[in-house]
N, C-alpha and C positions, 0 to 999 in steps of 0.2 A: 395442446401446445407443448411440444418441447424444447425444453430453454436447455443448451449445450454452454453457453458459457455469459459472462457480462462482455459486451459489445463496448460498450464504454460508457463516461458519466458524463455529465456536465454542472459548471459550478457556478454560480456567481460569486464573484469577486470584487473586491474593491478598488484595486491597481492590479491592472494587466501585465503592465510590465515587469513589476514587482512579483506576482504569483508566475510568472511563464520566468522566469529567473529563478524562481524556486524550486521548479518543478523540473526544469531543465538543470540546474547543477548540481541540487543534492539528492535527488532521486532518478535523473539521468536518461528522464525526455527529452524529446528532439519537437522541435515545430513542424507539424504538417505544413507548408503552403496551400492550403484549401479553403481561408478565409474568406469569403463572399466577397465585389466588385464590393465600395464604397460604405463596408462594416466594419468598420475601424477597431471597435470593441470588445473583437472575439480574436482568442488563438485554440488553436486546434494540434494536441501533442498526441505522441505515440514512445509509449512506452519500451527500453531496450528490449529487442528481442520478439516484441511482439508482429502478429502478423493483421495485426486489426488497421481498419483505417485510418484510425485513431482511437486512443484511448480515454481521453480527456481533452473534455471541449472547458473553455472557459472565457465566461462573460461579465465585460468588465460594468458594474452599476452604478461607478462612482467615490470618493471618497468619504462622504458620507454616511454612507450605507453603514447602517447597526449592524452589530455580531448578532451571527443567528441565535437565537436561544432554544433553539430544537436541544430537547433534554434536559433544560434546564426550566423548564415552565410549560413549554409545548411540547406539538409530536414533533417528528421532522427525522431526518436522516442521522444516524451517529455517525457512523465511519463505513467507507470502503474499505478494502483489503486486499492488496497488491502479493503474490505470490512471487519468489525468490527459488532460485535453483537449486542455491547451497547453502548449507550454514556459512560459510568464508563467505560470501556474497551479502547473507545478512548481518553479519560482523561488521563486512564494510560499511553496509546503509548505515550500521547505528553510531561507525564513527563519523560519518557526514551528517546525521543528525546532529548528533552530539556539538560539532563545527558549524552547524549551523543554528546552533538553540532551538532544534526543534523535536529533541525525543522529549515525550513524557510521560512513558513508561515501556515495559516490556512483560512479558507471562510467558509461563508456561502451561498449556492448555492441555497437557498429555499427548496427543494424536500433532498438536500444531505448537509451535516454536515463534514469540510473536512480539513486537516492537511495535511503539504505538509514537505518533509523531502528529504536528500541528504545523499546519501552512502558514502561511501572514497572515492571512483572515481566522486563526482559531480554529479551522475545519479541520476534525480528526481523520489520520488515514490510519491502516494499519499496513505492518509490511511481514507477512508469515514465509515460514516456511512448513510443509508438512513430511511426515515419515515417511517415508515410499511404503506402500503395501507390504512386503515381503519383508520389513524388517517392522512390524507391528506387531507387538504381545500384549500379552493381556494388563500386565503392567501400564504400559502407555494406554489403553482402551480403557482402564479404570480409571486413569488418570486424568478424563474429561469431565468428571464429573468436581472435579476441586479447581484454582486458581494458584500459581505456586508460584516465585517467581523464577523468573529463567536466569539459569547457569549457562550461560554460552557455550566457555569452555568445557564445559559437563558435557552437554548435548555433544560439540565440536570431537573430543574422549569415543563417547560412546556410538554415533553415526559416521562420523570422519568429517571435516571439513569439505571434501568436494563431493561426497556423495549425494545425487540429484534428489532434489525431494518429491514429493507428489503421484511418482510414480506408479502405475499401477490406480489409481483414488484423481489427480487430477490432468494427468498426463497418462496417456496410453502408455501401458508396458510394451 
């Protein structure tokens, strides 16, 4: 089997409305119309840019429904990781985080460039950016192996604000 990319997730949630608000203004999905005849409790978004049918599906359980404790006592899923063009691009996510109370935190991982954020329900996402291939040293490739934190402006200095990331590694040169 060859797996070429994630296709999309899916989340349960506690208000629908409340997370398809979230996900549409500070991270800057759109609504699929593809929700089922008479399934009230599902939205189905797609990510800017993306060419997927959707990105994220999301089901609503209730407002009841406990925080997951995946991680904190169970197994379960920690975080996605949504991939960004440019450093300017992830600048911008972390001031819409930041506007939204939802950063909480950010690293630098050497090879990846990375802001870490929480939806209404607690659920971790992360939002990277990566080095394009052709500007990857050794520097950056040792630098996977420690947790540092990210200097934006550094990174923003040294790569340039619009220069595409991923290139070559998750995007075709």
């Amino acid at each position: 089997m060859g797996i070429h990319r994630l296709n999309h997730a899916v989340l349960f949630v506690s208000e629908l409305s409340r997370s398809v608000a979230f996900y549409r203004d500070v991270l800057g999905f759109r609504v699929v119309p593809m929700t089922p005849d008479g399934f009230a409790g599902a939205a189905f978004l797609q990510a800017p840019g993306s060419t997927n049918d959707h990105d994220l599906g999301l089901f609503e359980v209730g407002p009841g429904a406990a925080p997951s404790p995946a991680g904190r006592g169970t197994v379960g899923l920690y975080h996605l990781a949504w991939e960004v063009d440019t450093l300017d691009e992830l600048e911008a996510t972390m001031v819409r985080l930041v506007g939204a109370d939802a950063l909480v935190g950010s690293s630098d991982h050497g090879t990846t460039k990375s802001l870490y954020g929480k939806d209404p329900d607690g659920l971790e996402f992360e939002i990277v950016w990566l080095i394009p291939r052709d500007l990857l040293d050794q520097e950056a490739l040792d630098a996977r192996r420690r947790i540092r934190p990210l200097d934006l402006g550094r990174e923003k200095q040294r790569y340039g604000g619009q220069t595409r990331g991923g290139v070559g590694i998750s995007v075709p040169a």
